[in-house]
OpenMM code with the backbone's topology and positions (N, CA, C; nanometers):
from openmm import Vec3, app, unit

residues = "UNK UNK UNK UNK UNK UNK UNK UNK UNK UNK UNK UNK UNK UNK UNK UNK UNK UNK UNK UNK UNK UNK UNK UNK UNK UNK UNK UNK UNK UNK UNK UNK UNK UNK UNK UNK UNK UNK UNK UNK UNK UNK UNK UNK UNK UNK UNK UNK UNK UNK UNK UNK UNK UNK UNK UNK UNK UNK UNK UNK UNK UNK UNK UNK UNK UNK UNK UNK UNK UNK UNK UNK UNK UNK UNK UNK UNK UNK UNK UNK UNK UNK UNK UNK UNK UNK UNK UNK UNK UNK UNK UNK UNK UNK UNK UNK UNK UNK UNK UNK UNK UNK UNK UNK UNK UNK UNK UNK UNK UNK UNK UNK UNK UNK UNK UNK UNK UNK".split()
positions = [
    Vec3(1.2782, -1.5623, 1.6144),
    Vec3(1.2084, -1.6169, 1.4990),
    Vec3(1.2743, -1.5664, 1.3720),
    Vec3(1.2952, -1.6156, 1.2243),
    Vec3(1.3352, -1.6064, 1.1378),
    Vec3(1.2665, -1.4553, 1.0767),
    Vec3(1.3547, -1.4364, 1.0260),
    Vec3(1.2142, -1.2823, 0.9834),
    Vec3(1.1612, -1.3016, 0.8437),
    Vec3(1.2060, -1.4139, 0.7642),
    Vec3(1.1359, -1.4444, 0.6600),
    Vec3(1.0208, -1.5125, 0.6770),
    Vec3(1.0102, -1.5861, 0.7655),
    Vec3(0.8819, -1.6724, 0.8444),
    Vec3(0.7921, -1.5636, 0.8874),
    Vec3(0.6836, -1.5978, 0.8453),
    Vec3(0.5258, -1.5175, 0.9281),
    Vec3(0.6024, -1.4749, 1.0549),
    Vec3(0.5628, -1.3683, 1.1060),
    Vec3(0.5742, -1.3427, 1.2692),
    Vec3(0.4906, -1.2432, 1.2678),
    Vec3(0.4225, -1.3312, 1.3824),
    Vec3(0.3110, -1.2055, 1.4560),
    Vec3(0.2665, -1.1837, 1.5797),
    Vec3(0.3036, -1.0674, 1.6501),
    Vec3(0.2906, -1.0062, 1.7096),
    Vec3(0.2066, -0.9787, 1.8135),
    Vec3(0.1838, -0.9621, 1.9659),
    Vec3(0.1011, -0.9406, 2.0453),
    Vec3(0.1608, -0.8485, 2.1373),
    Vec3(0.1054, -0.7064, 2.1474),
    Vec3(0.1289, -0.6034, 2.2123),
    Vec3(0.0236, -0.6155, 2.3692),
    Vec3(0.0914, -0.6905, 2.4532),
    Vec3(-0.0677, -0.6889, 2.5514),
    Vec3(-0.0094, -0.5464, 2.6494),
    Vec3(0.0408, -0.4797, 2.6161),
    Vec3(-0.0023, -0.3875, 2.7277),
    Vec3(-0.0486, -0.2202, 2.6625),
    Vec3(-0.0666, -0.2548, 2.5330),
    Vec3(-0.1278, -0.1541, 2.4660),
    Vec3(-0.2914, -0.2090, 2.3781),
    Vec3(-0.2574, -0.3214, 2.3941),
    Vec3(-0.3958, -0.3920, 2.3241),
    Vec3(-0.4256, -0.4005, 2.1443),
    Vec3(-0.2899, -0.3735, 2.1000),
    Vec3(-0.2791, -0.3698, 1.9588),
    Vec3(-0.2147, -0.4739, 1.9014),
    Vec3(-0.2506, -0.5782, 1.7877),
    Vec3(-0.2235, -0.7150, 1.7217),
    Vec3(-0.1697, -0.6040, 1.6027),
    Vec3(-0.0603, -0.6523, 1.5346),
    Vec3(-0.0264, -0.6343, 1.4640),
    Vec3(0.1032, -0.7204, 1.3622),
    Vec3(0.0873, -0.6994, 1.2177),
    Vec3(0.1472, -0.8421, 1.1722),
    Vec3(0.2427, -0.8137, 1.1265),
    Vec3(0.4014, -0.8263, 1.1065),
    Vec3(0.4748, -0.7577, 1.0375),
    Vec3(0.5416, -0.8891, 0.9493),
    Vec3(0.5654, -0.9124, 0.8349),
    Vec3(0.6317, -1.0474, 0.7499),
    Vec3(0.5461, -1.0901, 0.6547),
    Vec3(0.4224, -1.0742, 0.6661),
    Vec3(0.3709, -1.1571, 0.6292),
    Vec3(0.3495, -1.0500, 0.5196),
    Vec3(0.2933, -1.1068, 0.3768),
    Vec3(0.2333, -1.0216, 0.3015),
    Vec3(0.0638, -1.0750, 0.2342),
    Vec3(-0.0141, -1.0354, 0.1821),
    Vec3(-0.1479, -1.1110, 0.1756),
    Vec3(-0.1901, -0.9718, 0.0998),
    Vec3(-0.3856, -1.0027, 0.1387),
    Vec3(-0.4720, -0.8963, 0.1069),
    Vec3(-0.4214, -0.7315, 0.1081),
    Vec3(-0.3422, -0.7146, 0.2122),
    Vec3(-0.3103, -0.5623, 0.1815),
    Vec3(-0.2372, -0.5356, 0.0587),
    Vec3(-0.1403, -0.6025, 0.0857),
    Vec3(-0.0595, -0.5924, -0.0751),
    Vec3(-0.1400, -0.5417, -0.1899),
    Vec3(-0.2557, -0.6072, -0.1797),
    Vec3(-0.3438, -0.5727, -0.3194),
    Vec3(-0.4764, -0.4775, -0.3074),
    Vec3(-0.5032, -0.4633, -0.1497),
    Vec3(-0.5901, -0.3698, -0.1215),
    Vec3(-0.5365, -0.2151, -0.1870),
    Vec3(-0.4565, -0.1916, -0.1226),
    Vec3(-0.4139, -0.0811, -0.0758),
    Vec3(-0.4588, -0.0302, -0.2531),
    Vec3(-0.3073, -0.0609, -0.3290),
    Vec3(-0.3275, -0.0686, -0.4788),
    Vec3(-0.4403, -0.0323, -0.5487),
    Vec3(-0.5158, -0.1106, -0.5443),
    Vec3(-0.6476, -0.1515, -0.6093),
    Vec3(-0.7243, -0.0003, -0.5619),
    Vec3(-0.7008, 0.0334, -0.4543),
    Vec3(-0.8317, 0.1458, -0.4322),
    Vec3(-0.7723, 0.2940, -0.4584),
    Vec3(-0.6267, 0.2847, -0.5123),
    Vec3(-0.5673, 0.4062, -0.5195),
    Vec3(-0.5689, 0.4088, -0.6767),
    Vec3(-0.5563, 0.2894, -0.7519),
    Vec3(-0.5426, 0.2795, -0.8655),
    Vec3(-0.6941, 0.2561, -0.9598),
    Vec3(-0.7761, 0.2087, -0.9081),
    Vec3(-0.9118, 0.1608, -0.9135),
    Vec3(-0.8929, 0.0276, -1.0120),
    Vec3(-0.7627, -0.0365, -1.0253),
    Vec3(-0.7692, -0.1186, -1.1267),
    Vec3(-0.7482, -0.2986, -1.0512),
    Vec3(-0.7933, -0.3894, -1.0769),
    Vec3(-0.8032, -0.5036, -1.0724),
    Vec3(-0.6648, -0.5543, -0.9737),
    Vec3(-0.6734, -0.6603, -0.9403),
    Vec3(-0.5609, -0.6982, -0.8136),
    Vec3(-0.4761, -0.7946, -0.9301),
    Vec3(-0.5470, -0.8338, -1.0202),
    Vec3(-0.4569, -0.9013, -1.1251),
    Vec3(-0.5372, -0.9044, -1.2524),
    Vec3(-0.4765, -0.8546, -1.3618),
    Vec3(-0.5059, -0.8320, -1.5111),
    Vec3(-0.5100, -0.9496, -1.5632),
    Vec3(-0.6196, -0.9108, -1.6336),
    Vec3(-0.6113, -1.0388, -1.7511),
    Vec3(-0.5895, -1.0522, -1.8756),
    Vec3(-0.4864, -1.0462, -1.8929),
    Vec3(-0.4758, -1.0441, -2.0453),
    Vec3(-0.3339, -1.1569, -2.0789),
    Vec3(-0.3091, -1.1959, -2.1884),
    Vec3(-0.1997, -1.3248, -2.2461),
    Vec3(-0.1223, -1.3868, -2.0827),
    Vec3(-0.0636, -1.2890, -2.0077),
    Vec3(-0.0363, -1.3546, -1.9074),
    Vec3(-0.1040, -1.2427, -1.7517),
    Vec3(-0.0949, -1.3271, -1.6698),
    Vec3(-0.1252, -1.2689, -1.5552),
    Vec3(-0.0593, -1.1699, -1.4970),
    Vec3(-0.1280, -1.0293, -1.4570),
    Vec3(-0.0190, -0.9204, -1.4113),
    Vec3(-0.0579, -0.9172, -1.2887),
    Vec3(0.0028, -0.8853, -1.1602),
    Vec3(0.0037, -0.8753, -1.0073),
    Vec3(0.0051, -0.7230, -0.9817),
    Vec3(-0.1058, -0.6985, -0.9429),
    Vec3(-0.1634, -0.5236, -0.9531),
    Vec3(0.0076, -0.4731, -0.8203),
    Vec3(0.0633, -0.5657, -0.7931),
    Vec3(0.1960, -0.5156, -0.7270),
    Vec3(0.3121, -0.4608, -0.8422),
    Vec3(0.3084, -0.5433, -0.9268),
    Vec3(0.4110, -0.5349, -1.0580),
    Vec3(0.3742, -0.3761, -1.1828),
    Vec3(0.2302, -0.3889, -1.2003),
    Vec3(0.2017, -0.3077, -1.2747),
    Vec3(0.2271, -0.1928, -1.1569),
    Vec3(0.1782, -0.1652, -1.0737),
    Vec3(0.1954, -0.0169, -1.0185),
    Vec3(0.3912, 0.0124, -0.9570),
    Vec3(0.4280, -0.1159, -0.9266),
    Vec3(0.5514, -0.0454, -0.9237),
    Vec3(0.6855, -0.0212, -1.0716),
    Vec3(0.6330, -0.0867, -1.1572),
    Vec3(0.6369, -0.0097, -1.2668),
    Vec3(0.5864, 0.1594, -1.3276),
    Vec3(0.4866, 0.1307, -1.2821),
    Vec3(0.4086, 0.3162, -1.3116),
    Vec3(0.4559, 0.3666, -1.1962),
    Vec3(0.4851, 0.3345, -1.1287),
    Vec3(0.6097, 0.4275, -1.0281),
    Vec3(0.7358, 0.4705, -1.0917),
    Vec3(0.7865, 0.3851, -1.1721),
    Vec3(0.8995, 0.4260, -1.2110),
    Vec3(0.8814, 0.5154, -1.3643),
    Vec3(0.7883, 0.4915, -1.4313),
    Vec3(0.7800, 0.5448, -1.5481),
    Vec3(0.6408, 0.6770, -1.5765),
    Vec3(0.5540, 0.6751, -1.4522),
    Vec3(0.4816, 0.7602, -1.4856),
    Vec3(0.4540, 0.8650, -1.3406),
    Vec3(0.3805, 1.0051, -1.3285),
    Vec3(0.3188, 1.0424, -1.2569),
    Vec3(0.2387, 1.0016, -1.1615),
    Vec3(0.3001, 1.0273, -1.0136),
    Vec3(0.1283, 0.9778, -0.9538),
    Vec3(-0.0388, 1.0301, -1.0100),
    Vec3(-0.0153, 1.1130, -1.0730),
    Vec3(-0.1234, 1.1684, -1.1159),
    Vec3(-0.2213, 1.1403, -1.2062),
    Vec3(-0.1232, 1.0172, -1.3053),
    Vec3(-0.1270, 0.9464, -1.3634),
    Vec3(-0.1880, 0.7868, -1.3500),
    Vec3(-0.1762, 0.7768, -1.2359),
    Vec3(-0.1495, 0.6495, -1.1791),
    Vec3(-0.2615, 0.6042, -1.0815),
    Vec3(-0.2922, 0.7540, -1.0162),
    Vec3(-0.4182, 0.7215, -0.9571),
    Vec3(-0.5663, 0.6941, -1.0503),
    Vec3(-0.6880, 0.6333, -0.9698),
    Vec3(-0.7882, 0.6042, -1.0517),
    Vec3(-0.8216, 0.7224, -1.1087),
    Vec3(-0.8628, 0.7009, -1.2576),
    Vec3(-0.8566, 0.8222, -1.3125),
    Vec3(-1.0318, 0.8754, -1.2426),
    Vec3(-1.0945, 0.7242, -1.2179),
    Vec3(-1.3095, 0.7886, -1.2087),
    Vec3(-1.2916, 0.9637, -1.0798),
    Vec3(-1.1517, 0.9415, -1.0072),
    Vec3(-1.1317, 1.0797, -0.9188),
    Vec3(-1.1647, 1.1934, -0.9784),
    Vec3(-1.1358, 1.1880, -1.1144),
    Vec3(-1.0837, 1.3139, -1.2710),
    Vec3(-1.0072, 1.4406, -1.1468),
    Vec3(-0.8898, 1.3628, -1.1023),
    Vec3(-0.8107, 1.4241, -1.0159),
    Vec3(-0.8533, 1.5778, -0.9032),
    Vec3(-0.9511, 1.4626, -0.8796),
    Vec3(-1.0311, 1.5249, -0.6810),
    Vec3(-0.9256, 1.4573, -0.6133),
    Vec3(-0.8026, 1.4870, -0.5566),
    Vec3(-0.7045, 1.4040, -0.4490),
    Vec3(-0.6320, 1.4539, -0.4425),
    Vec3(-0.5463, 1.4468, -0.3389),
    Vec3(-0.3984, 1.5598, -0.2778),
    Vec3(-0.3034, 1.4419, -0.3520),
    Vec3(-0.1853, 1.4659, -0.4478),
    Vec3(-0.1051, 1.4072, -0.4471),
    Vec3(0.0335, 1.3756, -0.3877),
    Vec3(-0.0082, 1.4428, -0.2768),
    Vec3(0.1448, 1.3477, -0.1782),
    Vec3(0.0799, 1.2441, -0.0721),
    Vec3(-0.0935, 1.2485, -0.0505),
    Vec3(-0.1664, 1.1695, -0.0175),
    Vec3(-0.1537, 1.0384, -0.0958),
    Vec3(-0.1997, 1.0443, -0.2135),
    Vec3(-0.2059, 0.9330, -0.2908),
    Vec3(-0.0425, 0.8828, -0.3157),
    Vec3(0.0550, 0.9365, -0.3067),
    Vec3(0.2024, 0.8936, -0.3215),
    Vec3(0.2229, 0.8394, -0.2006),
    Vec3(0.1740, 0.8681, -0.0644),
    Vec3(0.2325, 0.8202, 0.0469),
    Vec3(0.0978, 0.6611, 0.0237),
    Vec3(0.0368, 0.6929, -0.0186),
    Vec3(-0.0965, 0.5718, 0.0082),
    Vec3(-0.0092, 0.4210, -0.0575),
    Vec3(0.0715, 0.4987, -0.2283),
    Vec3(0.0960, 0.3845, -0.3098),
    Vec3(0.2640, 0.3129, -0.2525),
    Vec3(0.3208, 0.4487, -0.1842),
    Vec3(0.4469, 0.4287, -0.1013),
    Vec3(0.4346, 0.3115, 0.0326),
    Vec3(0.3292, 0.3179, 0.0612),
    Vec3(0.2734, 0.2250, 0.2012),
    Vec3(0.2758, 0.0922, 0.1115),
    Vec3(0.2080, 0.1354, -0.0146),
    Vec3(0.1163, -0.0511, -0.0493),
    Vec3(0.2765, -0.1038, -0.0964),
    Vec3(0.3656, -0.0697, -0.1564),
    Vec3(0.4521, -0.0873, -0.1701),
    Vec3(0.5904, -0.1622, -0.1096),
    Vec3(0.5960, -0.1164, 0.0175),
    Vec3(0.6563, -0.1270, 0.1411),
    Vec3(0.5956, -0.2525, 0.1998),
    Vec3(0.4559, -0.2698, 0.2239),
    Vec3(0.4208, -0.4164, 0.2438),
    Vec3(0.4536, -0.5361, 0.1608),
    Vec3(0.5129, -0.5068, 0.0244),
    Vec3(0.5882, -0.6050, -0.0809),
    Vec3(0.7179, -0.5870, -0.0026),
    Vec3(0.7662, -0.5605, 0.0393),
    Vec3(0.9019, -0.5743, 0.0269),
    Vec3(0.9558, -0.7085, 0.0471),
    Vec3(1.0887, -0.7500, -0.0075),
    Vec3(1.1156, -0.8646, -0.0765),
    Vec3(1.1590, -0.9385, 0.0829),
    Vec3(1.2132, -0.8937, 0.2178),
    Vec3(1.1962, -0.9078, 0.3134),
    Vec3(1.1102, -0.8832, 0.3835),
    Vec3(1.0677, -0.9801, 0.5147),
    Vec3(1.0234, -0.9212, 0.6152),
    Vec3(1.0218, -0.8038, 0.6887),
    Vec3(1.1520, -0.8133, 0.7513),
    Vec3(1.2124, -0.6954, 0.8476),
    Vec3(1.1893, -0.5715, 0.7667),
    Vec3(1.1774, -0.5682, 0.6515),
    Vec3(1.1451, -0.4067, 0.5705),
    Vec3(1.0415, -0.4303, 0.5997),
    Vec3(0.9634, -0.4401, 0.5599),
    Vec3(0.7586, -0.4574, 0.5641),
    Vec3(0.7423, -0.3721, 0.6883),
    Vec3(0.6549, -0.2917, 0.7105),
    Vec3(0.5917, -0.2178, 0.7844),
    Vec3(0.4678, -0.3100, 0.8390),
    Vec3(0.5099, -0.2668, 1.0262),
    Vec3(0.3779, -0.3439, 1.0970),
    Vec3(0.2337, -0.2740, 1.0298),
    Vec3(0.1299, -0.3626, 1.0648),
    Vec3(0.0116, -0.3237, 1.0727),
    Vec3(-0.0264, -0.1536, 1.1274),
    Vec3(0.0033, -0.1217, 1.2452),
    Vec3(0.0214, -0.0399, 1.3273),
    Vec3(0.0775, 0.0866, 1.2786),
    Vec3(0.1639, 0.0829, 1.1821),
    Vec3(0.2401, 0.1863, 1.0838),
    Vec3(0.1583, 0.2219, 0.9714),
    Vec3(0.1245, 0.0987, 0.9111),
    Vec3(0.0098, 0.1515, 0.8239),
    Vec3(-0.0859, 0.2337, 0.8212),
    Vec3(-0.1602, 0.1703, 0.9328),
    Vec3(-0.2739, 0.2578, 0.9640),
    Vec3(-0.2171, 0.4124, 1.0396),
    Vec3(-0.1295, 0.4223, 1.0349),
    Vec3(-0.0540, 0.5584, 1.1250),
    Vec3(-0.0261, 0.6270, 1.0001),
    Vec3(0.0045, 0.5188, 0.8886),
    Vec3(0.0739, 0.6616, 0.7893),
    Vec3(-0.0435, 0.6519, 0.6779),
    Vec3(-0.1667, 0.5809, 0.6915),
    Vec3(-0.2892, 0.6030, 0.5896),
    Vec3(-0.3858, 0.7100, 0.6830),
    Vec3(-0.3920, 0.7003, 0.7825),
    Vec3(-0.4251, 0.8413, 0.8626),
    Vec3(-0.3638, 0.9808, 0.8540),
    Vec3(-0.2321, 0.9380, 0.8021),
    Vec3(-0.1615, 1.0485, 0.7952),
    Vec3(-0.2100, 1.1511, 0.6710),
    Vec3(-0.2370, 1.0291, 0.5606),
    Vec3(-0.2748, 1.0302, 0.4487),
    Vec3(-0.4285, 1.1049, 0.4074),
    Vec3(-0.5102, 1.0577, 0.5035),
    Vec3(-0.6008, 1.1634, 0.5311),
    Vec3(-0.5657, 1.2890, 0.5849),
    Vec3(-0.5122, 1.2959, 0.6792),
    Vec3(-0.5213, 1.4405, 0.7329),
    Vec3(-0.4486, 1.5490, 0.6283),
    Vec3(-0.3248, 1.4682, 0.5429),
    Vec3(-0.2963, 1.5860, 0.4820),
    Vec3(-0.4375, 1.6070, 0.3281),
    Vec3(-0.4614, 1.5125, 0.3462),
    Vec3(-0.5569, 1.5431, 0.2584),
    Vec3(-0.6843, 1.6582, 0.2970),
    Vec3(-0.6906, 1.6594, 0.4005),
    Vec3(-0.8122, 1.7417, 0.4733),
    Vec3(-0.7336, 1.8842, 0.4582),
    Vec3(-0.6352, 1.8750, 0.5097),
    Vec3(-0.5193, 2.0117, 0.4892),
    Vec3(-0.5216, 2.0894, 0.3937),
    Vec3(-0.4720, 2.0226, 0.2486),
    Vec3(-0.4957, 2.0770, 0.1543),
    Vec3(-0.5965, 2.0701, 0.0697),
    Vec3(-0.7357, 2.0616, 0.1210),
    Vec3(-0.8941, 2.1082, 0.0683),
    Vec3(-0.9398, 2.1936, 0.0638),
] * unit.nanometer
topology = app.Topology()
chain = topology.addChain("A")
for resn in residues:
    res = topology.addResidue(resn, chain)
    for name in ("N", "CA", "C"):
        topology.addAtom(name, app.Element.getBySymbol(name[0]), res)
């Protein structure tokens, strides 16, 4: 199958669906709950809560970047690996994009180091 085309996945001997190509709701989930800000801005033109945060990747602090309502309660290599994940599901290819299955492996991850350093 093309890897720019949707492809998805059926693991039957582990029992795990997982989607890798495609991009959708996570793209803007992920974002949105690390950043606490809108999936798209409104103001003169439309911003894609993908565009604004990988911009404040390049120009500001994660510390910065996360929702501020935290008043920085959060591990920040947690919240860097969280915005590093939402990120990675943009990617401008398929074959980069991280399965389903990875995600949830490295947003778990994301907790535990968070539990770590509490």
């Amino acid at each position: 199958m093309n890897a720019d085309k949707n492809e998805r996945y059926i693991d039957l001997e582990i029992g795990i669906t997982f989607v890798a190509g495609t991009t959708g709701y996570l793209d803007q989930i992920l974002p949105e709950i690390t950043t606490g800000q809108p999936a798209i801005t409104k103001r003169k033109e439309k911003i894609h809560i993908i565009q604004s945060v990988g911009s404040m990747l390049l120009e500001r602090e994660v510390k910065d970047i996360v929702d501020p309502r935290l008043q920085g309660e959060f591990d920040i290599s947690s919240a860097m690996k969280a915005l590093d994940t939402a990120m990675a599901c943009v990617a401008p290819t398929s074959i980069n994009r991280p399965t389903m299955k990875h995600v949830v492996m490295e947003l778990k991850q994301c907790l535990e180091d968070y539990y770590l350093h509490s």
